[in-house]
Structures are given as C-alpha cells and as structure tokens.
C-alpha positions in Angstrom: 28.0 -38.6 9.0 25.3 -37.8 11.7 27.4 -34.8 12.7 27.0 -33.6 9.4 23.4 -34.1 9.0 22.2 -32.2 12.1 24.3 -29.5 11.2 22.8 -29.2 8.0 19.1 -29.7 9.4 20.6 -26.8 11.9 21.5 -24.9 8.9 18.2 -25.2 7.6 16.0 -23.9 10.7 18.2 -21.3 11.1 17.6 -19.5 7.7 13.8 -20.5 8.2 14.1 -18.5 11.2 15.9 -15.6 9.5 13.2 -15.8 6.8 10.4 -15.8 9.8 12.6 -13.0 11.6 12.1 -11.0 8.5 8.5 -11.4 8.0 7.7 -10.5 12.1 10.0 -7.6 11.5 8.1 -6.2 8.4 4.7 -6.5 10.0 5.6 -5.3 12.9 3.3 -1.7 13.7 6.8 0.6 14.1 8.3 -1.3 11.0 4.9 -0.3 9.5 5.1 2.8 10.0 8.7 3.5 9.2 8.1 1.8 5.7 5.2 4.5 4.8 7.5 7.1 5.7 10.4 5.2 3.7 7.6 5.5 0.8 7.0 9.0 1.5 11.0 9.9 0.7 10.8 7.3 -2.8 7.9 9.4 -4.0 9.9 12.4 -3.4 12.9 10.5 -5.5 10.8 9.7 -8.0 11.0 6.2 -7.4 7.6 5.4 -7.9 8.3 2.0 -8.6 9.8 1.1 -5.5 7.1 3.1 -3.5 4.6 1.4 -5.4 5.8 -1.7 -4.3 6.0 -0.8 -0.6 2.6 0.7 -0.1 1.2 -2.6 -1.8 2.8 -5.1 0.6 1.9 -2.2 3.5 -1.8 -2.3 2.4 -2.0 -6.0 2.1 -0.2 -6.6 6.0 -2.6 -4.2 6.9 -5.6 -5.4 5.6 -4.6 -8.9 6.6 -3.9 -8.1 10.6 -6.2 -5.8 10.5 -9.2 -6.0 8.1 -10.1 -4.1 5.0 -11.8 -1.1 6.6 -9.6 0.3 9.3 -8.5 3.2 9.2 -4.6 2.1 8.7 -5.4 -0.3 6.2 -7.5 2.8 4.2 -4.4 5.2 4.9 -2.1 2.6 3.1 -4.5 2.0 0.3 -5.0 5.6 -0.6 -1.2 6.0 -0.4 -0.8 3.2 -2.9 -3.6 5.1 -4.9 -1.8 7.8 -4.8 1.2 6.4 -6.3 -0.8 4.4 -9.1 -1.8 8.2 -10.0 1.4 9.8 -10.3 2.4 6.7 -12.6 -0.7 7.4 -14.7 -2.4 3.9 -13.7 -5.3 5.5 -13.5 -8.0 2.5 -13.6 -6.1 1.0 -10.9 -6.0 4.1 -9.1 -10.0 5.1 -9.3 -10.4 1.1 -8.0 -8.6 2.1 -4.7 -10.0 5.7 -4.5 -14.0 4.2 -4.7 -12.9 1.3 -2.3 -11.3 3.8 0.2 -13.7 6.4 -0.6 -16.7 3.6 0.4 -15.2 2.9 3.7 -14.3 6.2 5.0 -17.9 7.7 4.3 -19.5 4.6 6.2 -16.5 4.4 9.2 -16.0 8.2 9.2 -18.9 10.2 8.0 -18.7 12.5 4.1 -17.6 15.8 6.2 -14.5 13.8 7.7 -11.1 15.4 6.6 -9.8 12.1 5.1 -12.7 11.1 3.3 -12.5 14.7 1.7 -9.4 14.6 0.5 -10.1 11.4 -0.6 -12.6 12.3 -2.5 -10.7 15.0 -3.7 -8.5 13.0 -5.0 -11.2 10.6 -6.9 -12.2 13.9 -8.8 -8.8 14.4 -9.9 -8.0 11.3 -11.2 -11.8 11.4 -13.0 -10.8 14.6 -14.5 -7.7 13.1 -16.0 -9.4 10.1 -17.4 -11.9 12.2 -18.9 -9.3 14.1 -20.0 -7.5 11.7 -21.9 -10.5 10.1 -22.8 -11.4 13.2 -24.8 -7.5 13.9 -25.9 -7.7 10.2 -27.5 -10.9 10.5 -29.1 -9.6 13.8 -30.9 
C-alpha cells in the first residue's frame, strides 16, 4: 500500500514539475522571442485568433517580469494592438495604441521611430472608427 502511495505522490510532483517546466520555458527571453516571431508567421496565415492569443500572454509575461513601460513589454503590446486592428476590435485596439503611445513619448521622446509609427498607427485606427462611425450614422 505504501509503495503505491509514494508512487502516486511521485506521479503528482512530477506533472507539477512538467506544468512548472512549461511555464519557465514560455517566459524564458529566447522562448519570448521565438513566440513574437511565431505570431508574426499566424498573422501572415491569417490566424488572427491564435496570434491574438500569443501576443496577449507575451505582453502580460512581459509586463509582469518586466514592468508596464519597457520597451519589450510596449513592442508586445503594440503587436497585440496591431492584431486587435486587423480583427476590427478597434476600441480595444486605440486602448493599447494611447497606452503604448503614452509610454514611448515619455521613455523615448515624440521624434523616436517607434513612437512614430505608433502613432501612425493610432491615426489609422481613428480614421477607421470615424469612418464607421460616419458609415453607421448614414
């Protein structure tokens, strides 16, 4: 009987420490990385979905480990932005752009080259609320 118990409590701790495994492995900087590129190929797909979903739990590792404003955390959230876009989320999607838009002009200055496009990309999707703002009201 006590055979069998510790090898069930064995069973157990191992696939806790799978479960850790997998979590250490996602968050890890390279595994990071690899999943925005990963994203990068879905949006090409079209699998916004999935991509969505990816750059989400990037951001949020990110801005866990490594606070809301830094620079990797900001990359992450205007990749998830840019997702939300494509999928015509567009509230959710000027939310992010402001929020990133915020940080980069305060971390990075207005004439930096990601708080441009950034901003860039804040117009757009302003234009295309407007735009269907105006396309419902007619």
């Amino acid at each position: 009987f006590q055979g069998g118990a510790k090898e069930g409590q064995c069973k157990r701790k191992c696939e806790a420490c799978k479960r850790q495994n997998k979590v250490v492995q996602f968050e890890h900087p390279d595994s990071l990385r690899s999943k925005v590129q990963w994203g990068v190929i879905l949006v090409q797909k079209g699998d916004l979905n999935k991509a969505r979903a990816l750059y989400d739990a990037v951001a949020r590792v990110h801005e866990q480990r490594l606070g809301p404003e830094h620079p990797e955390t900001l990359r992450a959230k205007g990749n998830l932005a840019n997702v939300l876009a494509q999928q015509k989320s567009l509230a959710g999607a000027r939310v992010l752009y402001e929020t990133v838009l915020d940080a980069q002009e305060s971390h990075f200055g207005s004439d930096h080259l990601s708080t441009c496009q950034t901003r860039a990309n804040l117009d757009t999707c302003l234009s295309q609320i407007q735009h269907n703002t105006l396309n419902y009201i007619q």
